[in-house]
C-alpha positions as CSV (number, residue, x, y, z in Angstrom):
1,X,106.0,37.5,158.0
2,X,106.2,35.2,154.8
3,X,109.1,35.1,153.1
4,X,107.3,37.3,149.7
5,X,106.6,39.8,152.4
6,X,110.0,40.6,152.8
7,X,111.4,40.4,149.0
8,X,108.7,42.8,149.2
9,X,109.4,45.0,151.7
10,X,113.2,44.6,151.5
11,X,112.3,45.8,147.2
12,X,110.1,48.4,148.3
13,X,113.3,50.0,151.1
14,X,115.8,49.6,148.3
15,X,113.7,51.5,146.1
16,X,113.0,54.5,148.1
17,X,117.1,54.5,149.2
18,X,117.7,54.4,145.7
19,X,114.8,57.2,144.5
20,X,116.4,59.1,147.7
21,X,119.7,59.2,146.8
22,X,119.1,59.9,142.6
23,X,117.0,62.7,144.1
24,X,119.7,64.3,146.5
25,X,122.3,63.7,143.8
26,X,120.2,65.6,141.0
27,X,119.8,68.8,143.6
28,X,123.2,68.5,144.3
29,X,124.1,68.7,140.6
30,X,121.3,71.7,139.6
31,X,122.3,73.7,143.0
32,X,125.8,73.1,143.6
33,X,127.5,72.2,140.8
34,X,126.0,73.9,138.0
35,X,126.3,77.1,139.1
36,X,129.8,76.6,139.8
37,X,130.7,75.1,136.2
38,X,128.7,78.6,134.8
39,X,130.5,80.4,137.0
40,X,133.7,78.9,135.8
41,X,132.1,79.1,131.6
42,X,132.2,82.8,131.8
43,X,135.7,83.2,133.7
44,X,136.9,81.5,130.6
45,X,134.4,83.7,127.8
46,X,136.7,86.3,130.0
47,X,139.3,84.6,129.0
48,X,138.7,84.4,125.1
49,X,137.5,87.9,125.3
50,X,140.5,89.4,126.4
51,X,142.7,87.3,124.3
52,X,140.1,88.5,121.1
53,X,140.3,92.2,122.1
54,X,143.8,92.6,122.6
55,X,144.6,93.6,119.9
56,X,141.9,96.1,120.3
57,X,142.6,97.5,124.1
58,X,146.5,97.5,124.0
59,X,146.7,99.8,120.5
60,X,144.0,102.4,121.0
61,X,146.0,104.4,122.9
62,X,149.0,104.4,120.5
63,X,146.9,104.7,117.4
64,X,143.9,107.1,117.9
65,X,141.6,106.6,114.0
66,X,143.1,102.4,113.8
67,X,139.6,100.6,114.7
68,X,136.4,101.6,114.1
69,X,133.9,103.0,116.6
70,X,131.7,99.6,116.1
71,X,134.6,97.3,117.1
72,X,135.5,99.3,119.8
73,X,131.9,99.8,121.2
74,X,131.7,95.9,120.4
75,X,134.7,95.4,123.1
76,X,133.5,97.9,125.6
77,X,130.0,96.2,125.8
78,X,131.3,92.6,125.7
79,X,133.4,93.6,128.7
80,X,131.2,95.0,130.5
81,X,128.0,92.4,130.3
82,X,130.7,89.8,131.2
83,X,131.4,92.0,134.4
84,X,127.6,91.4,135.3
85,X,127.6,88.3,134.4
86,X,130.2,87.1,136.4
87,X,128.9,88.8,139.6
88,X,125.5,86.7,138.5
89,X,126.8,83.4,138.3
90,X,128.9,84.5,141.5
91,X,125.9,85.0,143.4
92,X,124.1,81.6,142.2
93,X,126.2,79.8,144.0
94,X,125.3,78.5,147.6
95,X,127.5,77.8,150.3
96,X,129.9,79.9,148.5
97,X,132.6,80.6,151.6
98,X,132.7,77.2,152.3
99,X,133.4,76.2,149.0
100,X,135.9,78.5,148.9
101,X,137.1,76.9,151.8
102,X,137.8,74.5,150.1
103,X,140.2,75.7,147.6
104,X,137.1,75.3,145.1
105,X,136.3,78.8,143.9
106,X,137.7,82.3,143.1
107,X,137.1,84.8,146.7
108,X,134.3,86.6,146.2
109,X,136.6,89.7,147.0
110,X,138.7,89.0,143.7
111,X,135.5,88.0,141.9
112,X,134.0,92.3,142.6
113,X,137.3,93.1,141.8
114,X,137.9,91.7,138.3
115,X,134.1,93.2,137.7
116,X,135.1,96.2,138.8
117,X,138.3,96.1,136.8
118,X,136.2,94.6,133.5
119,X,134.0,97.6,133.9
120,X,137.1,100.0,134.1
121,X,138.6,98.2,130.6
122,X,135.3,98.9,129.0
123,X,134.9,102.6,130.6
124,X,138.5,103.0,129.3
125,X,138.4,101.2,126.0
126,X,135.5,104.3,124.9
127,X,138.1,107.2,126.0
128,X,141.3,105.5,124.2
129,X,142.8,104.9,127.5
130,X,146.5,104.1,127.9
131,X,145.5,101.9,131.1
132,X,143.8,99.4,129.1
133,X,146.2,96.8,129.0
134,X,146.7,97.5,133.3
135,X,142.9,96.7,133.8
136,X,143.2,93.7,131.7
137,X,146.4,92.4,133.6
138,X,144.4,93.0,136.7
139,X,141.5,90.9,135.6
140,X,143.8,87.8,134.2
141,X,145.5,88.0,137.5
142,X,142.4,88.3,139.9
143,X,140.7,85.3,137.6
144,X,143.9,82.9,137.8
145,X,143.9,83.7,133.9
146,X,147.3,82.4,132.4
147,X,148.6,85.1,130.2
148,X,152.7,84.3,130.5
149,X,154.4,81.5,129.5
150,X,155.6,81.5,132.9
151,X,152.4,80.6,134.2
């Protein structure tokens, strides 16, 4: 073999390595690690939704007639599309359990639960529940939301 044949052939192996790897690198990132930064994009809308409906969720209970049926139908839906979406972007993930193995993501256990306990807020926040505040303690909890300053 001439000595061009193998700049050639030693290009041509480098290339496919290096097509192989971008490729692997780019499912990687659509698969893998996209759905977890989504999933991790709505724990925080959570997040800012809680913080923005306080106000809301802790006071209806305390003062029946203070926010108007929009607002408060504005809060109970927000809550509860976030509850579906986080069980969404739960379930895009692959290899969930053993990412969660490795200390990466929320359990899937506390990710039903803080759904279930966002679709509680919302089913409470229409009645002028006094546990409104509980459910939302529970979802900052399950959700590793900081809501002390101890935290």
């Amino acid at each position: 073999m001439s000595e061009l044949n193998n700049i050639i052939l030693n290009s041509l192996i480098a290339i496919i390595i290096g097509i192989a790897i971008f490729t692997m690198g780019q499912i990687s990132l659509k698969f893998i690690l996209e759905p977890i930064h989504e999933q991790k994009k709505t724990v925080g809308e959570i997040a800012d939704s809680l913080i923005y409906y306080a106000n809301v969720y802790t006071n209806l209970y305390k003062y029946p007639g203070k926010y108007s049926q929009e607002i408060i139908d504005e809060a109970s839906n927000k809550f509860r599309q976030q509850a579906a979406s986080l069980e969404i972007k739960t379930n895009q993930i692959p290899f969930y359990k053993k990412l969660f193995s490795l200390n990466i993501l929320i359990s899937k256990k506390e990710i039903e639960l803080a759904s279930t306990c966002l679709i509680c807020l919302s089913n409470e926040i229409k009645i002028y529940g006094e546990k409104c505040g509980d459910w939302a303690d529970k979802v900052k909890t399950l959700l590793n939301i900081c809501h002390t300053e101890e935290d």
